[in-house]
C-alpha positions in Angstrom: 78.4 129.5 78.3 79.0 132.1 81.0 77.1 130.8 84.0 79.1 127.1 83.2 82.7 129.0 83.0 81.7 130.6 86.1 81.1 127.2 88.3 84.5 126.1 86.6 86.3 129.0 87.9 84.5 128.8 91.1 85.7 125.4 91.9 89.3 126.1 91.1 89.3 128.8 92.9 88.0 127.1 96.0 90.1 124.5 94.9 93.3 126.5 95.7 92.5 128.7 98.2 90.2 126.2 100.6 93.1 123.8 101.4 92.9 120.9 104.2 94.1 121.5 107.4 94.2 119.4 110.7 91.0 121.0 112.0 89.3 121.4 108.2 90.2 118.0 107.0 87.3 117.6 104.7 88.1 120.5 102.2 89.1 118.5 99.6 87.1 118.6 96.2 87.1 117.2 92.8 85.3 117.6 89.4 82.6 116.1 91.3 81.8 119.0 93.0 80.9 121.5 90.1 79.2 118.1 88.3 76.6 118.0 91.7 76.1 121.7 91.6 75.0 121.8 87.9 73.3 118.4 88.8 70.9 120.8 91.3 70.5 123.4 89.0 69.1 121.1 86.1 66.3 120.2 89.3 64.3 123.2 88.8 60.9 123.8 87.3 61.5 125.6 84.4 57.7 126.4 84.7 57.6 127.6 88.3 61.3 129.0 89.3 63.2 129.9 85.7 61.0 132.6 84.0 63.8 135.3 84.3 67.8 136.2 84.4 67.4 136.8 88.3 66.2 133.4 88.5 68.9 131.6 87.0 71.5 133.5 89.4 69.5 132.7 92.4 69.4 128.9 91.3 73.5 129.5 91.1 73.8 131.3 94.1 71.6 128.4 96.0 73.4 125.6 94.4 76.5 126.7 94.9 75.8 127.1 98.5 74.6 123.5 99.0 77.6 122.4 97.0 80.7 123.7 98.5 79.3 126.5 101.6 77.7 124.4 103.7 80.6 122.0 104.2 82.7 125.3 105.7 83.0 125.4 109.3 82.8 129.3 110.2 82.1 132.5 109.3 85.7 134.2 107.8 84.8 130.7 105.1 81.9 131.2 104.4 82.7 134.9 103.8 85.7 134.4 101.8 83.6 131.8 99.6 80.5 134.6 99.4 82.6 137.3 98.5 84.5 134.3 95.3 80.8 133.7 94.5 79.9 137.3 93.9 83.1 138.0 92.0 82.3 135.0 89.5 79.1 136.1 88.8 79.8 139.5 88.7 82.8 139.0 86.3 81.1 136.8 83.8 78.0 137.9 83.6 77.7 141.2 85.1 75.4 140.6 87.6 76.2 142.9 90.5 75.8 140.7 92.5 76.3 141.4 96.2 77.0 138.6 99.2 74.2 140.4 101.4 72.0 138.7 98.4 72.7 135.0 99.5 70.9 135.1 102.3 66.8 133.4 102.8 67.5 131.4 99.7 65.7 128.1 99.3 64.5 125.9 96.8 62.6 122.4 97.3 60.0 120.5 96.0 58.0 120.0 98.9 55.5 123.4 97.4 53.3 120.8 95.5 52.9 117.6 96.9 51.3 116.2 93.8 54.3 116.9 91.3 56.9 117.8 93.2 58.2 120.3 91.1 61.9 122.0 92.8 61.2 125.0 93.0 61.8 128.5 94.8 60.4 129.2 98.5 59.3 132.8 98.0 59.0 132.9 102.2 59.8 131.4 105.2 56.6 132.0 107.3 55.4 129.5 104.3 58.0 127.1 104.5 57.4 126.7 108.1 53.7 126.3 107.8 54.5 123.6 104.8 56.8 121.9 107.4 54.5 121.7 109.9 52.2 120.3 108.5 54.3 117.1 107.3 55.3 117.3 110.8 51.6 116.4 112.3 51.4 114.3 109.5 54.4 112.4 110.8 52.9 112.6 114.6 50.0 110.9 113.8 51.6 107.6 111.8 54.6 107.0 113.8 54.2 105.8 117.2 57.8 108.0 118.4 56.3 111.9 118.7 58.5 114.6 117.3 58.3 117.9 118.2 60.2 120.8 116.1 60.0 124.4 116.0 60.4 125.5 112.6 62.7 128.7 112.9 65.1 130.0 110.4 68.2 127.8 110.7 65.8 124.2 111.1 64.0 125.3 107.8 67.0 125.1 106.0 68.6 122.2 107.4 65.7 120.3 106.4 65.1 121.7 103.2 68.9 121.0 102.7 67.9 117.0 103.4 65.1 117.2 101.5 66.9 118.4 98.8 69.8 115.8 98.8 67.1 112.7 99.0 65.6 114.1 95.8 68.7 113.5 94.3 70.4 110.3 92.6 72.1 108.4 95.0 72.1 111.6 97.6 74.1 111.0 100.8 74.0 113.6 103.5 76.6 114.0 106.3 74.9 115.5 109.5 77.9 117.1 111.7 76.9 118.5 115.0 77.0 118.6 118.6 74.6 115.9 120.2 70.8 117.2 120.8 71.0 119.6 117.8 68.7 116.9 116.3 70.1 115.6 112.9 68.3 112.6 113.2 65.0 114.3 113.8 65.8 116.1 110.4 67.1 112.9 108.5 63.5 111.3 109.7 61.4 114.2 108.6 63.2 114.2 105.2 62.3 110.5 104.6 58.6 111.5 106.1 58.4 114.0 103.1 59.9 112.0 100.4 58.1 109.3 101.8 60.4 106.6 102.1 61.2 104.4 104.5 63.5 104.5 107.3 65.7 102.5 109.2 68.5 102.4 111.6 69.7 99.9 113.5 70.1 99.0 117.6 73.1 97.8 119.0 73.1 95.7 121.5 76.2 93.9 124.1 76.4 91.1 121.2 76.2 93.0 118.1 78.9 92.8 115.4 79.7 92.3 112.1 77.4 89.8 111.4 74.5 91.3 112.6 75.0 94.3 111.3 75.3 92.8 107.1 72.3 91.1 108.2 70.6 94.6 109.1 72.2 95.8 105.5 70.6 92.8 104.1 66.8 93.4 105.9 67.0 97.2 104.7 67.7 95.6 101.0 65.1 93.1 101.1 62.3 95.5 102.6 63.4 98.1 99.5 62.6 94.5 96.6 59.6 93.7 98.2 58.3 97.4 98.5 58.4 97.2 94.8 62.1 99.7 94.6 60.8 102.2 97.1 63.0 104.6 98.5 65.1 103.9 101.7 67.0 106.3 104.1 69.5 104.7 106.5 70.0 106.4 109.6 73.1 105.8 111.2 75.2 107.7 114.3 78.8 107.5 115.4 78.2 106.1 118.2 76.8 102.7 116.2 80.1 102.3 115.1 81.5 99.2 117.0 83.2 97.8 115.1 86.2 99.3 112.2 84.2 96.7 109.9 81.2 98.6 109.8 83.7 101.6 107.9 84.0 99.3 104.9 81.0 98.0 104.3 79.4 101.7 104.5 82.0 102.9 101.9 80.6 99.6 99.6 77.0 101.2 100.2 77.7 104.6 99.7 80.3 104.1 96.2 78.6 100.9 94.8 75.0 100.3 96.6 76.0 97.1 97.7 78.0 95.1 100.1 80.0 92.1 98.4 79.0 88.5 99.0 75.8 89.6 101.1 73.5 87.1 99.5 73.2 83.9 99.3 71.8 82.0 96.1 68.4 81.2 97.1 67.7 84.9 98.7 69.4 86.5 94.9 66.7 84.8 92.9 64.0 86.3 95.4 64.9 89.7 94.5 65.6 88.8 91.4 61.8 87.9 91.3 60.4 91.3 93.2 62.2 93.1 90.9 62.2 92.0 87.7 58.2 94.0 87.4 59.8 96.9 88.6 62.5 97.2 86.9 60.5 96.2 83.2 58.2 99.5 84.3 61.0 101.6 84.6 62.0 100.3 81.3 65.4 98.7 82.2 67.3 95.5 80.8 65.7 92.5 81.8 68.9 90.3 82.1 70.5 89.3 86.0 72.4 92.5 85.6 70.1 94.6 84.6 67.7 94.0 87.3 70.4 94.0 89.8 71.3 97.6 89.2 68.0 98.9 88.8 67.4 97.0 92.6 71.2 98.7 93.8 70.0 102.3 92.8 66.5 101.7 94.4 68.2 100.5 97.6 69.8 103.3 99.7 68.9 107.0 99.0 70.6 108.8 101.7 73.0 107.8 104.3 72.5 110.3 107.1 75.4 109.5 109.6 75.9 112.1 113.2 79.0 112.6 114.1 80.2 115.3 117.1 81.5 118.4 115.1 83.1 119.3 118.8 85.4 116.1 117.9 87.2 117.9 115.5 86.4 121.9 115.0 85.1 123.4 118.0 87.4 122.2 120.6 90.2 121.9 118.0 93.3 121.4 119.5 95.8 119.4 120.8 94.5 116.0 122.1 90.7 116.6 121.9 88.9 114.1 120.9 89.9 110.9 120.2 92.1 109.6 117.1 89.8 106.7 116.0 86.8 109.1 115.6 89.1 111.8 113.9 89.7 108.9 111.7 86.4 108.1 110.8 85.9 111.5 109.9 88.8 111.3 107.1 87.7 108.0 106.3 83.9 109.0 105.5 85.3 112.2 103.7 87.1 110.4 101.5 83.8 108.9 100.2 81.0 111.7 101.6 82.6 114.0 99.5 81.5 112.5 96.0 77.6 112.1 97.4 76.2 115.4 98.3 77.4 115.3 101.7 77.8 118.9 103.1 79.1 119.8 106.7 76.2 121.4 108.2 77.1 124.5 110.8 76.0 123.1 113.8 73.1 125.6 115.0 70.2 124.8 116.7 67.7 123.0 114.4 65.7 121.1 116.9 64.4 122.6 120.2 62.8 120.8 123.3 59.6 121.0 124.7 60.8 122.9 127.3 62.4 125.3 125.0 59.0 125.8 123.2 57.3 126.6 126.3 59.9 129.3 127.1 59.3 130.9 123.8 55.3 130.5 124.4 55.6 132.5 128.0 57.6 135.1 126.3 
C-alpha cells in the first residue's frame, strides 16, 4: 500500500538523518513511532473527514506532524522533516505535495460533543469559539479561574492534548519555559475529555511514601468512578525525590506501581471493578479485572519541564546535570507514549496581556 511504504520510509529516513545530540537528546525513535502515526490515522471519521484522496494526505500530513515534528526543537528541523514529508508523498503517490501545505492543519474530536467523531477543523475562528466555550464551561465548575486567549499557536497545543488523551494509554510531554501555561492546557484537555485531574502538593515532609500514596488515591478515585478517565499532572519541580523517576516509568510502561496495595484495599477494587469490566466485556478472572482497572487508571501523564534547561540556553554548564538527566531518563520511556516536544511559544496569555490586546 503506498501511503503505508511511505510512513516506513519516512521513519527511516528520520531515523538516519535526525540523530541525538547533547542539545537534541530526545531524537531517538523506534518502530513505535510509524505504529502511533498509523494509530492516529485509523481515528478519523470515515464519515466526516475521509470522503476524498486529499483527505487521506491531510490525515498523513497531520499525523505525521504530531508523531515525529512536534518533538523537533527549531525551524532548520522542522524544515528538513517538511521538505522529507513532501518528498515521500510526492514519490509514492504523486501528490505534489508542497511544505507550504502543512500549515492550519488540525483534526480533533471535540466538533461534536455527542459522538466525538476525530475529525478535520475546517477553521480556526471555529476552533477558538469551540474552545471557548469548554473554557466558560470549566470557569464555572472549578473553583481555580482560567483565563486563555485562544490564538493560533494555543489552538493547537490544545488540540495536540486533546488528541493524545483520546488515545490508548496517551502520555504527553509538555516542554517549555515557565508561564507558557502547559498546565493550563493539560487541565483543559482533561475538562474536554472530561476526566478527572490530579496533581499532587509537596510539602517540607513529602517523600516517597507520600507520594505512592498519592499514586494510590488517583487509582482508587479512577475504581470507584466506575474506570473513568484520569489525567496526572505533574511538573519538574515536584520531583524531590530520584524515586519518584521509577515509579513514573512503572506508570507510564505498565500502569501500575509494584507492591502498591495491600490485600484488603486489592479486593476493593477488585469489587468496583469487576461491573465495569463485565460491561466492557472483559475476562472476569483477578487478571482480567486487573488490567481492564490498569488501562482505565492513567490516561495522560502531562509532566513540565524547562526547555531553557536543555535547548535554548544550550551550552556549556547550563542547567543543571540532574535535570538534564531526567530529561534522558523520561525520554527513554516518553518516546513510546505519544509524547511530543512542544516548541515552546506562547499558548497561554495573562490578564494583563488580554487587556493590552483589548486597548489596541
Amino acid at each position: 500500500m503506498p501511503i503505508i511504504k511511505a510512513t516506513v520510509d519516512l521513519f527511516f529516513r528520520i531515523s538516519e538523518d535526525l540523530l541525538p545530540t547533547p542539545v537534541k537528546c530526545h531524537y531517538t525513535f523506534n518502530l513505535r513511532d510509524p505504529s502511533k502515526m498509523v494509530q492516529g490515522m485509523l481515528m478519523v471519521s470515515v464519515k466526516h473527514s475521509l470522503t476524498k484522496r486529499q483527505d487521506l494526505l491531510e490525515l498523513f500530513l497531520h499525523e505525521a506532524c504530531r508523531q515525529f515534528r512536534d518533538r523537533l526543537i527549531d525551524d532548520t528541523d522542522r524544515d528538513w522533516f517538511n521538505n522529507a514529508v513532501s518528498e515521500r508523498l510526492n514519490s509514492h503517490l504523486g501528490a505534489g505535495i508542497k511544505p507550504a501545505d502543512f500549515k492550519g492543519i488540525i483534526y480533533g474530536d471535540f466538533l461534536d460533543r455527542s459522538e466525538k467523531p476525530y475529525q478535520r477543523v475546517e477553521s480556526q475562528e471555529k476552533c477558538a469559539a469551540i474552545f471557548q466555550e469548554y473554557l466558560e464551561e470549566y470557569n464555572a465548575t472549578n473553583p481555580k479561574k482560567m483565563d486563555i486567549v485562544f490564538f493560533t499557536d494555543a489552538c493547537h497545543h490544545l488540540a495536540r492534548c486533546a488528541r493524545t488523551i483520546r488515545q490508548p494509554r496517551g502520555n504527553l510531554l509538555l516542554v517549555g519555559v515557565s508561564g507558557v501555561g502547559r498546565k493550563c492546557v493539560g487541565r483543559m484537555g482533561a475538562h474536554m475529555a472530561e476526566f478527572q485531574c490530579y496533581s499532587i502538593e509537596i510539602t517540607r515532609t513529602y517523600g516517597g511514601n507520600e507520594f505512592k500514596e498519592d499514586i494510590k488515591n488517583m487509582m482508587m478515585a479512577v475504581a470507584k468512578s466506575g474506570g473513568g478517565g484520569m489525567v496526572f499532572l505533574f511538573s519538574d519541580t515536584q520531583l524531590v525525590k530520584e524515586s519518584f523517576l521509577e515509579d513514573i516509568n512503572n506508570i507510564l510502561n505498565t500502569g501500575e506501581v509494584p507492591n502498591l496495595f495491600a490485600a484488603d484495599e486489592l479486593e476493593q477494587i477488585m469489587g468496583l471493578m469487576r461491573p465495569v469490566a463485565k460491561a466492557a466485556g472483559k475476562p472476569e478472572t483477578r487478571d482480567g479485572i486487573w488490567q481492564h482497572f490498569v488501562q482505565s487508571f492513567v490516561k495522560i501523564s502531562t509532566l513540565s519541564l524547562h526547555f531553557r534547561l536543555w535547548a535554548m540556553d544550550s551550552g556549556p554548564g547550563v542547567g543543571s546535570s540532574h535535570q538534564l538527566q531526567i530529561v534522558l531518563q523520561l525520554t527513554g520511556t516518553a518516546l513510546g507514549h505519544q509524547m511530543p516536544y512542544f516548541r515552546s511559544l506562547s499558548v497561554i496569555t495573562t490578564l494583563r496581556q488580554r487587556s493590552l490586546q483589548l486597548k489596541r
